[in-house]
C-alpha positions in Angstrom: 0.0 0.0 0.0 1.7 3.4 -0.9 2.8 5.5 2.1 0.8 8.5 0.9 -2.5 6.2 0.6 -2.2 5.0 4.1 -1.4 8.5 5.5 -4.6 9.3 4.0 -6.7 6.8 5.7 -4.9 6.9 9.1 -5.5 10.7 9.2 -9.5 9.9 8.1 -9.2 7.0 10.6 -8.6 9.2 13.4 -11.0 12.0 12.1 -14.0 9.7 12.1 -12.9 8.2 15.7 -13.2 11.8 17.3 -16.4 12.2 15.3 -17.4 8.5 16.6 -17.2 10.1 20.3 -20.0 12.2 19.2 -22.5 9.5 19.0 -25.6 9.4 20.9 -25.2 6.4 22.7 -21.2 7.6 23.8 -22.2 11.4 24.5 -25.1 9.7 27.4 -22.8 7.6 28.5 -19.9 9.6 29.2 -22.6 12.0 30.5 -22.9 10.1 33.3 -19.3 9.2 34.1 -18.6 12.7 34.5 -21.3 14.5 36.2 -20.2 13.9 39.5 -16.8 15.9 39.2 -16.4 18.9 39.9 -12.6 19.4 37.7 -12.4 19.5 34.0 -8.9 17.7 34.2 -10.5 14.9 35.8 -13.8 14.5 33.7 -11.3 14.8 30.8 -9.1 11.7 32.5 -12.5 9.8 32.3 -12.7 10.5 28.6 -9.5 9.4 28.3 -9.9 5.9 30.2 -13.1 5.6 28.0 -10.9 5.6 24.7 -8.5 3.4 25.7 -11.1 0.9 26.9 -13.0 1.4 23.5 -10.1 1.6 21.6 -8.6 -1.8 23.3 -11.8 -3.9 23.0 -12.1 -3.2 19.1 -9.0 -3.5 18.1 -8.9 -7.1 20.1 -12.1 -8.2 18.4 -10.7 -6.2 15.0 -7.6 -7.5 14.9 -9.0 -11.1 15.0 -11.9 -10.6 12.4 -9.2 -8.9 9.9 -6.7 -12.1 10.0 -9.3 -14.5 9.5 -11.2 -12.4 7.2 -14.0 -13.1 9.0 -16.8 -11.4 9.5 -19.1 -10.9 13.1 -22.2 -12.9 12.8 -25.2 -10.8 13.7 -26.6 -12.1 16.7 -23.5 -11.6 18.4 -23.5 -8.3 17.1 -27.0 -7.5 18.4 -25.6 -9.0 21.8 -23.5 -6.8 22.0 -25.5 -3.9 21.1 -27.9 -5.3 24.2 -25.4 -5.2 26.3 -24.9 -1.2 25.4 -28.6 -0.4 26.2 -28.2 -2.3 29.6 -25.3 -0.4 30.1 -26.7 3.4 29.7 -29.8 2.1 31.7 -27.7 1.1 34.8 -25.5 4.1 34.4 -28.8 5.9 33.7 -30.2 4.3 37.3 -26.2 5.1 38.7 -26.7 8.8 37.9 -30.4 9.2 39.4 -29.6 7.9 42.5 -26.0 10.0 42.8 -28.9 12.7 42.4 -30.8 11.4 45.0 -28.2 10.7 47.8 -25.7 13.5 46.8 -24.1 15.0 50.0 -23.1 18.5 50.4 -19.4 17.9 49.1 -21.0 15.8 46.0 -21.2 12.1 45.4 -21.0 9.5 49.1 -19.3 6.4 48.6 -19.6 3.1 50.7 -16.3 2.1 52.9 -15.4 -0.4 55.1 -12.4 -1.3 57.2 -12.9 -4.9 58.6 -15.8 -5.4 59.9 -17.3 -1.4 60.1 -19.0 0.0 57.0 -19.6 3.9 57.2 -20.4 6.3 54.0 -18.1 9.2 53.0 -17.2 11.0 50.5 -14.2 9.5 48.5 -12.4 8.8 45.1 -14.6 6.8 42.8 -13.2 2.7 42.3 -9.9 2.8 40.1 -7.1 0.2 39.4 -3.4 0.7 39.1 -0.9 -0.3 36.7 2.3 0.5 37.8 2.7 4.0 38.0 -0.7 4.4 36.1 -3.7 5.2 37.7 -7.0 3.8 36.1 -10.7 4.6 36.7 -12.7 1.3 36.4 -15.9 2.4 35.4 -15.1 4.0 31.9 -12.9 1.4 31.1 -15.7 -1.1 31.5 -17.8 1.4 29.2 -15.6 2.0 27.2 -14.7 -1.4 26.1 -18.5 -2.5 26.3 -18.8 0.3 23.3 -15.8 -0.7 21.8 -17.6 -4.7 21.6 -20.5 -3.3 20.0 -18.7 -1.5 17.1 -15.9 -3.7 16.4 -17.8 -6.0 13.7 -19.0 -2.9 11.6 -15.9 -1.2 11.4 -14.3 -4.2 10.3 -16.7 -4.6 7.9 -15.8 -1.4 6.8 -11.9 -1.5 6.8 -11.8 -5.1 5.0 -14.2 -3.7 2.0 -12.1 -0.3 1.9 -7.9 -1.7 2.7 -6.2 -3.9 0.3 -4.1 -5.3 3.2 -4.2 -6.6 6.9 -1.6 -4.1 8.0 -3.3 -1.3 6.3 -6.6 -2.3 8.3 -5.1 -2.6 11.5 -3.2 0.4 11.3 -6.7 1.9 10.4 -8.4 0.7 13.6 -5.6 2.0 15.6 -6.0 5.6 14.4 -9.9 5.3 14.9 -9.7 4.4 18.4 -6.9 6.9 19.2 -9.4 9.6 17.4 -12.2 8.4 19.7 -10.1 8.4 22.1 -8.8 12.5 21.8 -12.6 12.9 21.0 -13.9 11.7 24.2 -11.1 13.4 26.2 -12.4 16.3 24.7 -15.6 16.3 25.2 -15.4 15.1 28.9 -13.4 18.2 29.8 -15.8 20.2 28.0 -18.6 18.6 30.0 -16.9 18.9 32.9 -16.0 22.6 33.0 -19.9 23.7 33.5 -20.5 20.9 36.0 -17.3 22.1 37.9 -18.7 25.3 37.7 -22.2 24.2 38.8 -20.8 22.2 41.5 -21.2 25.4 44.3 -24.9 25.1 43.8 -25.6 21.7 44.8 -29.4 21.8 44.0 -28.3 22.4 39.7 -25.6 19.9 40.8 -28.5 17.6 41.4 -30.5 18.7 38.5 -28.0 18.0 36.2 -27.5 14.7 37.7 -30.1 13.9 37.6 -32.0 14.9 34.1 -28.9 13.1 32.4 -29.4 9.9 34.3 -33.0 9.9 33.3 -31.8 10.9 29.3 -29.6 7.9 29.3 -31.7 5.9 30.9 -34.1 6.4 28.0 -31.7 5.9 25.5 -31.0 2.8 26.6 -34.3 1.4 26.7 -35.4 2.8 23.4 -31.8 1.5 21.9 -32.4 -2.0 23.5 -36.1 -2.5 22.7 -36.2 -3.5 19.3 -33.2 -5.8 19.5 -35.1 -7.8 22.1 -37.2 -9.1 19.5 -34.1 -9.7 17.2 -32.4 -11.7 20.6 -35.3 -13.5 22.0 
């Protein structure tokens, strides 16, 4: 494949990644990641850990359709597109219940040390990996996204690239553009909720009218695949 051909498509690889971030199902999602921070920085980390849980899961499940040409059968497909709308309803639930049980310094989280369990406020659950400090969450959203899309964009990179290299290399870019797109977006999100944060009764609102908007996103998004799955 010539150099300048694959510059091409890696540059509208990662264009259409950042414009992938945009989608409805992503922007409700993310939505509710983020709304109980009260920094940009850290609502943009979110996005970030997203991406790379979106980006990880497709190329996995990319990577392995592309080298044995193979293609995702559909009612694996609509699986995983189930498993999307279950997803923004329970972060849609999540959300409405941070509105309902938010404290005066924002979100309450359970703790326990041995055999005493209290509530305070605290860092949401994370993982580490070596130096690198991970939120769970949007990694688990992330790559439950990332599932869901996998089989149409290698669809799409197969009919499109003449080689497995070229396809790959494709994939990469789009998740690295979803990726900057979400981190984007997620700081962008989080600089009126940061500001909003003084005012805990809009901090609420907010809360709480995206956790219902995601919550019927996912229903409408899963209801017709029910049929399809059962």
């Amino acid at each position: 494949m010539p150099v300048l051909e694959l510059i091409t498509s890696s540059g509208l690889g990662s264009l259409l990644g950042m414009r992938h971030a945009l989608e409805p199902d992503h922007l409700a999602a993310v939505s509710t990641l983020v709304t109980g921070e009260r920094h940009s920085f850290k609502a943009a980390f979110l996005g970030i850990c997203w991406g790379l849980g979106h980006t990880f899961s497709l190329l996995a499940v990319g990577t392995v359709l592309v080298v044995l040409r193979a293609e995702m059968p559909v009612r694996i497909a609509d699986g995983f597109e189930f498993c999307v709308a279950l997803m923004l309803i329970g972060l849609g639930v999540r959300a409405i219940d941070l509105a309902v049980r938010q404290g005066p310094s924002g979100p309450s989280h359970v703790h326990q040390h041995g055999h005493t369990m209290h509530v305070h406020e605290g860092a949401p659950a994370h993982i580490h990996i070596g130096t690198w400090t991970l939120a769970r969450r949007p990694l688990l959203v992330g790559a439950v996204h990332g599932l869901a899309g996998s089989g149409a964009l290698t669809a799409l990179v197969v009919a499109t690239l003449p080689s497995t290299a070229a396809r790959i290399t494709y994939m990469v870019v789009f998740g690295l553009g979803s990726t900057l797109g979400m981190a984007a977006l997620s700081g962008l999100l989080g600089w009126p909720l940061a500001r909003a944060g003084s005012n805990q009764r809009l901090a609420r609102g907010l809360s709480l009218a995206v956790g219902c908007v995601s919550t019927v996103l996912g229903v409408v998004w899963g209801y017709p695949l029910i049929g399809r799955l059962f």
